[in-house]
C-alpha positions in Angstrom: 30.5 3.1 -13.3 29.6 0.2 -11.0 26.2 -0.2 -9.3 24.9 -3.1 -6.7 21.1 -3.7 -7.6 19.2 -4.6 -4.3 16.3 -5.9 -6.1 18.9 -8.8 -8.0 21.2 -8.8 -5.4 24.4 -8.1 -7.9 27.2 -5.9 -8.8 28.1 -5.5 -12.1 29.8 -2.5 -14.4 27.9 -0.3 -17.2 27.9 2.7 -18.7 26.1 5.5 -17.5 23.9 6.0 -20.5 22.2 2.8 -19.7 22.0 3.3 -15.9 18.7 3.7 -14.2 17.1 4.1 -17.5 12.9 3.8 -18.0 12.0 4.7 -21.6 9.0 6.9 -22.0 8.8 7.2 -18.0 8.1 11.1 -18.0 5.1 11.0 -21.0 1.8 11.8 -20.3 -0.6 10.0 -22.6 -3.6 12.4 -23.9 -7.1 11.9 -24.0 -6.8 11.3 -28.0 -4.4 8.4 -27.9 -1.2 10.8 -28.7 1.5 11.1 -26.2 3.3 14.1 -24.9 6.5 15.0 -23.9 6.0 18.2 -22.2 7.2 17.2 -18.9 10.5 15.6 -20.4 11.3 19.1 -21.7 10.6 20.5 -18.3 12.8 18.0 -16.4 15.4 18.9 -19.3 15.3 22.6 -18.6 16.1 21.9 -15.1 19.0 19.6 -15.4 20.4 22.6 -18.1 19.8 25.1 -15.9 21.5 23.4 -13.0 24.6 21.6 -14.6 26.4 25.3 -14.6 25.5 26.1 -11.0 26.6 22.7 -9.6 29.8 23.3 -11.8 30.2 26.8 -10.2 29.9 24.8 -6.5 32.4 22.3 -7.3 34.8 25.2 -7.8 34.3 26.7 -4.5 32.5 29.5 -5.6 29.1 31.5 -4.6 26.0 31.9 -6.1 23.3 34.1 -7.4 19.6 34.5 -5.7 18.4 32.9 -9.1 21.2 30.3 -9.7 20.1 29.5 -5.9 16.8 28.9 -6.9 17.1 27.0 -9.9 19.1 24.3 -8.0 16.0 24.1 -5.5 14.4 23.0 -8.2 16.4 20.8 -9.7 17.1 19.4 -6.3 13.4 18.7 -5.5 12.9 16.9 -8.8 15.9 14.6 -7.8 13.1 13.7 -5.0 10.2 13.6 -7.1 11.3 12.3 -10.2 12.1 8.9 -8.9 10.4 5.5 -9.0 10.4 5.7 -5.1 8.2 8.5 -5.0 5.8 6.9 -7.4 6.0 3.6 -5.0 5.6 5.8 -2.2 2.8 8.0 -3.7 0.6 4.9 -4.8 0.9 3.2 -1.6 -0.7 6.5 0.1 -3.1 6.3 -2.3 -4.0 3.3 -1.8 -4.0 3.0 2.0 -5.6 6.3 1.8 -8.7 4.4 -0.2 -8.7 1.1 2.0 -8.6 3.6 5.2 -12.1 5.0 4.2 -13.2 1.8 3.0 -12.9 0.4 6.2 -14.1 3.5 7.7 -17.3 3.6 5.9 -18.3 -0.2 6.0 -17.4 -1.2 9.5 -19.9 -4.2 9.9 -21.6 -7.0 8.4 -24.5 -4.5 9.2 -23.2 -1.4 7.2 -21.9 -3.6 4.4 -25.5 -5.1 3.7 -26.9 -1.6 3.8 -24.5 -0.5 1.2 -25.0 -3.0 -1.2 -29.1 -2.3 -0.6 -28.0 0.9 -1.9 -26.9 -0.4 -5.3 -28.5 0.4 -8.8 -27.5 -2.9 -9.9 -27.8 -6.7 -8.7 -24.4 -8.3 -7.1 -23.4 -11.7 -5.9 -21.6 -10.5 -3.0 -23.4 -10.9 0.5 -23.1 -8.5 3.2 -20.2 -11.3 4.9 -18.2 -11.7 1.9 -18.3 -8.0 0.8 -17.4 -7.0 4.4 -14.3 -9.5 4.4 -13.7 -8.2 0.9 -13.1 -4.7 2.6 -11.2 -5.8 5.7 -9.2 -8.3 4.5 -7.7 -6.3 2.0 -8.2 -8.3 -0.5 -8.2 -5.9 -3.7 -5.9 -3.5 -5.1 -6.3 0.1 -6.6 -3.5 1.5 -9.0 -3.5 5.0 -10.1 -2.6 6.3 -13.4 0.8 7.6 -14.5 -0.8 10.9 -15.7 -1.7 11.9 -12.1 1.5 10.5 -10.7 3.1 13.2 -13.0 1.0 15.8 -12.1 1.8 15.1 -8.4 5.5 14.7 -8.9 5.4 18.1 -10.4 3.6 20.0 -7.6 5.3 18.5 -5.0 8.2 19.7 -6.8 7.1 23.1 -6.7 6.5 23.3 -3.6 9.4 21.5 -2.3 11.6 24.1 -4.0 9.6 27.1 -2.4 10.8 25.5 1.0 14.4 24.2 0.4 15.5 27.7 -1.3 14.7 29.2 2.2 17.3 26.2 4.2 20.9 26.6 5.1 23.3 25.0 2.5 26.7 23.6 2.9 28.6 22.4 -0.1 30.8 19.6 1.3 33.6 18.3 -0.7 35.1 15.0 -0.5 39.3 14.7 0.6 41.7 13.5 -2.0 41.4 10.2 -3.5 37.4 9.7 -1.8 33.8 9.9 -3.7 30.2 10.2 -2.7 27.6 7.5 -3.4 24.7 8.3 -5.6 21.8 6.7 -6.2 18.7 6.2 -7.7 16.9 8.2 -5.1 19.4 10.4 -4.3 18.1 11.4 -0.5 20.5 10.7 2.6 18.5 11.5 6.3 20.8 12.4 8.8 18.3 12.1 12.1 19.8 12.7 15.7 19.5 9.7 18.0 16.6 11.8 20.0 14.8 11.8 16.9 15.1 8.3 15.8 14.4 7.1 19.2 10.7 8.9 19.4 7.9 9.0 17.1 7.5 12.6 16.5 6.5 12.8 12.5 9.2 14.9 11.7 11.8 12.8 9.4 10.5 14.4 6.2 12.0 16.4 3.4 11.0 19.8 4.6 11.7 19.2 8.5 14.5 21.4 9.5 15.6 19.4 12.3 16.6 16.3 10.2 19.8 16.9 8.0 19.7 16.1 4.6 22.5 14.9 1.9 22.3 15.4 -1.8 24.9 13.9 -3.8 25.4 16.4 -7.1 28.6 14.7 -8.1 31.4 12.5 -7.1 33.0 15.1 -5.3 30.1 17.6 -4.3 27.6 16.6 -2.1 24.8 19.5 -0.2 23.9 19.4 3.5 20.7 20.8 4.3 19.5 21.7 7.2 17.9 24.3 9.4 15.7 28.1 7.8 17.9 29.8 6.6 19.2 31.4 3.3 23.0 30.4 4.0 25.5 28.9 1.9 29.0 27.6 3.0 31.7 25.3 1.4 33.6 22.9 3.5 35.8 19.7 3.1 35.0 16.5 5.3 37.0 14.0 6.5 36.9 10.4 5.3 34.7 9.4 8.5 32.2 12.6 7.9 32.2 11.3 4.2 31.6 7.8 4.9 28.9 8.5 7.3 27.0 10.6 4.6 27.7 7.8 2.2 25.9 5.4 4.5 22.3 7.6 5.2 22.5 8.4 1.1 23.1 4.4 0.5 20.1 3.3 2.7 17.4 5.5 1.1 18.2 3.8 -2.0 15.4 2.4 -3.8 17.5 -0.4 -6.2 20.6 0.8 -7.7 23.5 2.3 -5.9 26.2 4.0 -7.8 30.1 4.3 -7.7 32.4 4.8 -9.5 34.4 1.6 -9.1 33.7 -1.7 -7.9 35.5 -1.7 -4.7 33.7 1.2 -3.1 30.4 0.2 -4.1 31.2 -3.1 -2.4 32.4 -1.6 0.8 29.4 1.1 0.9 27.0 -1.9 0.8 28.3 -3.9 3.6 28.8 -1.1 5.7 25.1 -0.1 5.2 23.8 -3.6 5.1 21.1 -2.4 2.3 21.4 -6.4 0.6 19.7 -7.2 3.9 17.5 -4.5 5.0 14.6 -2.5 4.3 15.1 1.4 2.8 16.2 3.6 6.0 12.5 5.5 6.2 9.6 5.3 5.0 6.1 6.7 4.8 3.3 5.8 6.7 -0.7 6.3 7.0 -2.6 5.9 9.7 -5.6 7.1 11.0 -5.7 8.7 14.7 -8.8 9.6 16.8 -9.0 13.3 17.7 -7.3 14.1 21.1 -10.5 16.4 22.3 -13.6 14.8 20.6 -13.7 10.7 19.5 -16.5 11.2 17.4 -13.5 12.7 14.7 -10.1 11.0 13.6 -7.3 12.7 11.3 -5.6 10.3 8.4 -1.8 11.2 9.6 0.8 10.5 6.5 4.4 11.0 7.8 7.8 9.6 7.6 9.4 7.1 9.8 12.5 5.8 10.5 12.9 2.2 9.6 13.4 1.1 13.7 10.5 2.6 14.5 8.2 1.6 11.1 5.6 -0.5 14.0 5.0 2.1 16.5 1.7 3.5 16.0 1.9 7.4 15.8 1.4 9.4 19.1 -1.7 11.8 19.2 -0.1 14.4 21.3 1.9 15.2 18.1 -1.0 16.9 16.2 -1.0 20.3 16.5 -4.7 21.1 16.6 -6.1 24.4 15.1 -9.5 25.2 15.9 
């Protein structure tokens, strides 16, 4: 196969065993030292349980309530298994933390009253520990254990959800391939979505289309509630347009199977000069009704629209 790496800025050819490989990236280390491998064997299972179904699509055929559900899950682990969603998750996180931080120490004032508060002597002063705060000027990294964990509730859940969307199997004309990549995700947003800021871009939303490649000439369209599941043949526009939103999401490595494609699906989508086509954001937003209150907001944008601040009137507020 041939991938374009956006992080080097190259193509070049390789086989697949050695594509988008991180050893050991699924171990949880325990408390003793040892390592485990439980949730390699689980990510196993899935990929074995899903390799007949996807097999069964590529044929044109139908499937079973269960076979349906297995490939939910394999299909929100394609989502959650990937080193985007551990960038994603631990920029939350960590915006998350520095969001309270700055929420709790607010002044020269509070900061000096917080380090009154400590057991234990410091040479910070209230100024520098206050600049230290809002100036951002520390990290916080979670560890690979709880990523995991998340990656494998999210999962879960994610699969409860997209079992219960319409599915259309969409085949590729003669002679034409989909993209893959390493996160394997395409958007497709109306314009009237990408042109507001309504925080609705996400995996589960059912007005935003999404594209999963499952092989070179498979790819599923979901959209919409619905238990519905269709098979249908594109043409080379409808393909390359799908080709496009699945390119832009990627996170490093796109994948084709020759050279020439891989070339063409990177110009067309400009991703060796432009940022991933969403992404998530965290913000916090006063409460519409009372400003003594504020909600953190996490949602996903569209890449136009990544410096809009969110729009209040989109919370739905239950009392």
């Amino acid at each position: 196969m041939w991938l374009y790496d956006r992080k080097k800025l190259e193509y070049r050819r390789q086989a697949p065993h050695n594509t988008t490989v991180i050893g050991q990236y699924y171990t949880t280390l325990l408390e003793n030292g040892e390592t485990d491998c439980l949730v390699e064997d689980l990510l196993s299972r899935t990929e074995s349980n899903a390799k007949p179904i996807i097999s069964k699509l590529e044929n044109g055929e139908r499937l079973e309530h269960a076979e349906r559900a297995d490939l939910s899950f394999f299909i929100a682990f394609l989502f959650a298994r990937t080193p985007k969603f551990e960038r994603e998750t631990h920029q939350i996180a960590e915006s998350f933390h520095k969001l309270i931080a700055k929420e709790r120490i607010p002044t020269v004032e509070a900061a000096e009253i917080f380090l009154a508060k400590l057991d234990q002597t410091t040479i910070l002063t209230a100024e520098s520990f206050h600049a230290f705060i809002h100036e951002e000027k520390y990290r916080i990294e979670g560890h690979r254990n709880i990523t995991l964990d998340l990656m494998i509730e999210q999962a879960r859940k994610a699969a409860k959800e997209l079992v219960f969307m319409d599915w259309e199997v969409v085949h590729a004309p003669p002679k034409r391939s989909f993209i893959t990549s390493d996160s394997p995700f395409g958007y497709i947003i109306p314009k009237h979505l990408r042109k507001s800021d309504k925080p609705i871009l996400g995996l589960l939303s059912e007005d935003v289309t999404k594209v999963v490649p499952l092989t070179q000439k498979i790819a599923l369209r979901i959209r919409g509630r619905g238990i519905g599941l269709g098979h249908i043949e594109v043409n080379r526009q409808e393909l390359s347009g799908m080709n496009l939103a699945i390119a832009t999401e990627c996170e490093r490595f796109l994948i084709g199977p020759n050279e020439d494609f891989v070339r063409y699906v990177v110009e067309r989508s400009k991703i060796d000069s432009t940022k991933p086509g969403t992404q998530l954001r965290l913000e916090s937003v006063t409460h519409p009704t009372d400003p003594r209150r504020s909600f953190v907001v996490c949602h996903r944008v569209s890449a136009d629209n990544a410096d809009r601040p969110f729009n209040p009137e989109n919370l739905r507020i239950d009392h």
